[in-house]
C-alpha positions in Angstrom: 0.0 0.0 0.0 3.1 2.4 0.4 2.7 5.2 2.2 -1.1 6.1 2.3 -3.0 4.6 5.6 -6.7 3.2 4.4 -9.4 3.6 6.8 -12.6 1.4 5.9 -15.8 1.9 7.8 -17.7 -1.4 8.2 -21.9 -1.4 7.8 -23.6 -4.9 8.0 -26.4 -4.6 5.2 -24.2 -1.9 2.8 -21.4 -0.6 1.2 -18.3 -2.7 2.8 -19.3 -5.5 4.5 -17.5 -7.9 6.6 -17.1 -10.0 3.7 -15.7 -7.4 1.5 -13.2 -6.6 4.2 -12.3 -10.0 4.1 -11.7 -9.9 0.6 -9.9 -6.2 0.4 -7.5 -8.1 3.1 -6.9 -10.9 0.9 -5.7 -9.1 -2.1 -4.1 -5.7 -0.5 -2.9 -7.5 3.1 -3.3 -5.8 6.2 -0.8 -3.6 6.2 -1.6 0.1 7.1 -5.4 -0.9 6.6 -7.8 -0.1 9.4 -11.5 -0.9 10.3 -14.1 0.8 12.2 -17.5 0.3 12.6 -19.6 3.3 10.7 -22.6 5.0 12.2 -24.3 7.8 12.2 -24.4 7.8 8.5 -26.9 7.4 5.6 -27.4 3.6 5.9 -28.3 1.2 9.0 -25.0 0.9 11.1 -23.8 -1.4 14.1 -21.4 -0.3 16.5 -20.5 -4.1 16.9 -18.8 -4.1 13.4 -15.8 -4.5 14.1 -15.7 -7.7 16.3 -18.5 -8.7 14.2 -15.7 -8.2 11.0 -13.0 -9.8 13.6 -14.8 -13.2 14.1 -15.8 -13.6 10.1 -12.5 -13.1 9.5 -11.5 -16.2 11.9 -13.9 -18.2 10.5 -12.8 -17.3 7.3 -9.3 -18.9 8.1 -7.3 -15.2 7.8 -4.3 -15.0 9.9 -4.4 -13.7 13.5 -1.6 -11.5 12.4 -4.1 -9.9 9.6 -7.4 -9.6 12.3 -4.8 -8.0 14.9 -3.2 -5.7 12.7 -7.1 -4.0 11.1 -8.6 -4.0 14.2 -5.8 -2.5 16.5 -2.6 -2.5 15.8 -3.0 -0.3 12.9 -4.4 2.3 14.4 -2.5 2.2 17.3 0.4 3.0 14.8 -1.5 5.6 13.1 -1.8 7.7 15.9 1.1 7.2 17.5 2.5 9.1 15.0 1.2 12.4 16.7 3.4 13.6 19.6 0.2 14.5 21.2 -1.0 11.0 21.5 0.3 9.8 24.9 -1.6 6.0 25.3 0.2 2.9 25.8 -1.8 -0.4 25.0 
């Protein structure tokens, strides 16, 4: 992905759904790629999206590694960037 950071907002009926996540993960990897659950937006949205995208992912067979890295790790990075973030996991 180089240098750009992708963040994907999950919705379970539209747009990017878990599966698609899946499928963005297998062809790009989960390096600098980042999920959140979407909401407050134009279509139906569940704040459980993310473990929801998590747990199709392990029964999907994708690496721990890959679940770890979009759902935390990623992030983490993202914004630890910024000398202003101060939070240790």
């Amino acid at each position: 992905m180089g240098g750009a950071w992708a963040g994907l907002s999950v919705y379970p009926v539209t747009k990017l759904s878990p599966k698609r996540v899946i499928d963005i993960v297998s062809i790009f990897g989960s390096e600098k790629l980042m999920v959140n659950s979407a909401r407050n937006d134009w279509g139906v949205s569940d704040p459980l999206s993310v473990p929801l995208t998590a747990r199709e992912m392990r029964k999907n067979c994708c690496k721990v590694k890959d679940i770890e890295n979009i759902t935390f790790y990623n992030a983490y990075e993202f914004y630890r960037q910024s000398k202003n973030f101060t939070w240790t996991p």
